[in-house]
C-alpha positions in Angstrom: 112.8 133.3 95.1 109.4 135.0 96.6 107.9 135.2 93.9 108.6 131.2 92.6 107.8 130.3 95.6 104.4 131.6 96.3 103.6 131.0 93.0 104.4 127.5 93.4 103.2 127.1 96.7 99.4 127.8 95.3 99.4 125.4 92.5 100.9 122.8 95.4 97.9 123.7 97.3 95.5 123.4 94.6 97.2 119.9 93.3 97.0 118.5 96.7 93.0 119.5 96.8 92.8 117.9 93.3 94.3 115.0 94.6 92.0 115.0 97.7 88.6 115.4 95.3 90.1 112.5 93.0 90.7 110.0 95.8 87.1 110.7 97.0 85.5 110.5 93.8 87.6 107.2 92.5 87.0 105.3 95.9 84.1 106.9 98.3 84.3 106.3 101.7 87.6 104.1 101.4 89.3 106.7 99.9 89.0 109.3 102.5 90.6 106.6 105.1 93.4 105.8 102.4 93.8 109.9 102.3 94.5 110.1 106.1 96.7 107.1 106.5 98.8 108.7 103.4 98.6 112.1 104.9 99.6 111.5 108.1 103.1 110.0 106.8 103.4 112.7 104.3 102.8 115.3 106.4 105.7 114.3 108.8 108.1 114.3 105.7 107.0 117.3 104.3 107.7 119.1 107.6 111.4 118.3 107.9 111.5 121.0 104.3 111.6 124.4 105.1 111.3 127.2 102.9 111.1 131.5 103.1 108.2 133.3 102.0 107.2 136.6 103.2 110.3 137.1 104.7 109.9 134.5 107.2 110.9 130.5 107.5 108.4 128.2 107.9 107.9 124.8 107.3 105.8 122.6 104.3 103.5 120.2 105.4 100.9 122.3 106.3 98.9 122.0 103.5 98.5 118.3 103.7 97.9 118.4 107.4 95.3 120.4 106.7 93.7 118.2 104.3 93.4 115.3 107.7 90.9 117.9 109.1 89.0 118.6 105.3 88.6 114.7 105.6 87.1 113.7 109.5 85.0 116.8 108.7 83.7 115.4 105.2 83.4 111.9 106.7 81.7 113.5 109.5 79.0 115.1 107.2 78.8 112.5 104.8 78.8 109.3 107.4 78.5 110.3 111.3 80.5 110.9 113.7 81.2 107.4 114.9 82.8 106.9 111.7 84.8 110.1 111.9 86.3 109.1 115.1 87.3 105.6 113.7 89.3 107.6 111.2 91.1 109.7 113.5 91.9 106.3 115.4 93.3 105.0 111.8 95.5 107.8 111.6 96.8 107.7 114.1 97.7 103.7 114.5 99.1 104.1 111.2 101.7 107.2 112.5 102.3 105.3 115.4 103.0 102.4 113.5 105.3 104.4 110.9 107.0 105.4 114.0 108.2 102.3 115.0 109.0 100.4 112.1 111.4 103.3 110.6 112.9 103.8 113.9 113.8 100.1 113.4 115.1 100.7 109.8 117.1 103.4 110.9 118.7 100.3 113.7 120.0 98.3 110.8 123.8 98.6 110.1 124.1 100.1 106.4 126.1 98.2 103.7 128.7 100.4 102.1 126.7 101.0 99.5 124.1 102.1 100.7 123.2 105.6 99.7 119.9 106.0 101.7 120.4 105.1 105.3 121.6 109.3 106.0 118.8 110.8 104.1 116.5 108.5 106.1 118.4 109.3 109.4 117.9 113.1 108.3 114.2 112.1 107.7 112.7 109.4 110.2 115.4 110.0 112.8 113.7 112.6 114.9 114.1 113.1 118.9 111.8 111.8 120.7 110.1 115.2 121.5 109.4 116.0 118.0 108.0 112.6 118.1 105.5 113.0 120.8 104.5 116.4 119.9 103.4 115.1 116.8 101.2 112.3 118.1 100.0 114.7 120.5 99.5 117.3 118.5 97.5 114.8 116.2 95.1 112.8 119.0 93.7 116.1 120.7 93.3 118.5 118.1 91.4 115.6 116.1 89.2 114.2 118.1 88.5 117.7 119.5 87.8 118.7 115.7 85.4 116.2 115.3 83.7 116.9 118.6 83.3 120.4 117.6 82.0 119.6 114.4 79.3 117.1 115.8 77.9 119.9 118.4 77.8 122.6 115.4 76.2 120.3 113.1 73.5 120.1 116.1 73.4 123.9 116.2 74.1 124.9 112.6 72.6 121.9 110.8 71.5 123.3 107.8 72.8 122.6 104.4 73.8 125.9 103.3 75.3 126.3 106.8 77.7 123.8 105.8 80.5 126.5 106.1 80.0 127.1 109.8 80.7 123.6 110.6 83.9 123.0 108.8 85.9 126.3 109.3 84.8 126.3 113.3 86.0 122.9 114.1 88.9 123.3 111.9 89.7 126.9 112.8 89.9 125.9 117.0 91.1 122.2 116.1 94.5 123.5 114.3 94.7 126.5 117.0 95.2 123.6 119.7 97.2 121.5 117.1 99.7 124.2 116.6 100.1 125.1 120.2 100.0 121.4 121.6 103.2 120.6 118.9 104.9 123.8 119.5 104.7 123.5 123.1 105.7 119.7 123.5 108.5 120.7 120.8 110.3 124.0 121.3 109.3 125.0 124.4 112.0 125.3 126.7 114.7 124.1 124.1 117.8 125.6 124.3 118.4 128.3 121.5 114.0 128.8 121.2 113.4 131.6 122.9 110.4 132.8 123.3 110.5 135.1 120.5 111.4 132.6 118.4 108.3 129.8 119.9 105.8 132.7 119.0 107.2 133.1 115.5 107.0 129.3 114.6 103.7 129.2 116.3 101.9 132.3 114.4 103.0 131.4 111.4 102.3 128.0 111.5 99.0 128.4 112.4 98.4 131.5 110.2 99.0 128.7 107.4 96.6 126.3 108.7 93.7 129.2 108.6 94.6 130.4 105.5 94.4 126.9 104.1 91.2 126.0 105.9 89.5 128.5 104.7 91.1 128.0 100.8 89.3 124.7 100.9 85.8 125.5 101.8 84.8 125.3 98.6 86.3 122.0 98.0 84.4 120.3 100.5 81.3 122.1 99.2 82.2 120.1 95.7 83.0 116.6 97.5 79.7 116.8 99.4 78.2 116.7 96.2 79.7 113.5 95.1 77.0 110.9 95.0 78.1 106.9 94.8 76.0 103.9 94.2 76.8 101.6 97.8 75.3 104.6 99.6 
């Protein structure tokens, strides 16, 4: 099962950065705000899967949360920082929105046969804590990604310095992410110890960073992308 699953889990990662660079290249600028309105709704499906590697449980979804930052960051570059916050306000309208139209689905009564209404109620019927830890968790550590980002573009502005800019926003930006949504979520619960809070927490974020670092190059190889309407 290790194996398989490490195995799989880099060709996942290197699908979803294919997917990422084709979105880019197909549809420019438009594309990157399609990628964060589709990420931020996958992201929150793909977290309620949990799988062991290394010995330890943890959580999917990572991977395409990661790509939210890879995209402010590549906006940010490419277009300002204006329009990098206007994407962060995107995403999250459009996880707010998600929100509270499936918390209305999940309000209808089912017909008998209906064979969806429990998986959806597994999926899109989460507490109200997980809830607000994830919108949270999203509105700081984004706008404070693409903060950081703007002051080291400032500082480290330099092409080939390109690096600097996108793994230090991203590497503080999902350090806060990680302990804003584990914080607002587990903290405190009953049968989350503390132990347990600093497990989810590490290896969640350990994920994040290796990720963010996994996809420097990618963002080296969108930057290149050159389109005639700009």
């Amino acid at each position: 099962m290790f194996m398989f699953n490490f195995t799989w889990g880099v060709f996942f990662v290197l699908v979803n950065f294919a997917l990422f660079l084709a979105c880019y290249r197909f549809f420019g600028k438009k594309g990157l705000y399609a990628w964060i309105g589709f990420a931020t709704v996958v992201a929150n499906i793909q977290v309620t899967e949990t799988i062991s590697m290394f010995g330890i449980v943890m959580t999917l979804g990572n991977t395409i949360y990661a790509s939210l930052y890879m995209t402010t960051d590549l906006i940010n570059e490419r277009y300002g920082g204006k329009e990098a916050r206007q994407a962060v306000w995107f995403g999250f309208f459009i996880l707010i929105a998600t929100t509270i139209l499936m918390q209305m689905v999940l309000k209808f009564d089912p017909a008998e046969t209906d064979f969806a209404h429990e998986s959806l109620s597994t999926i899109f019927g989460l507490m109200p804590r997980l809830a607000l830890a994830s919108l949270s968790a999203y509105f700081i550590s984004q706008f404070l990604d693409v903060r950081v980002f703007s002051v080291l573009k400032r500082r480290f502005g330099g092409r080939n310095q390109f690096w600097i800019r996108i793994n230090g926003s991203t590497i503080l930006s999902q350090f806060v992410d990680s302990l804003v949504f584990c914080t607002i979520a587990f903290a405190g619960v009953s049968g989350y110890t503390w132990d347990i809070w600093i497990q989810i927490f590490l290896t969640t974020y350990v994920m994040k960073f290796i990720i963010s670092i996994a996809s420097t190059p990618v963002l080296y190889l969108a930057r290149t992308f050159r389109f005639k309407d700009e």
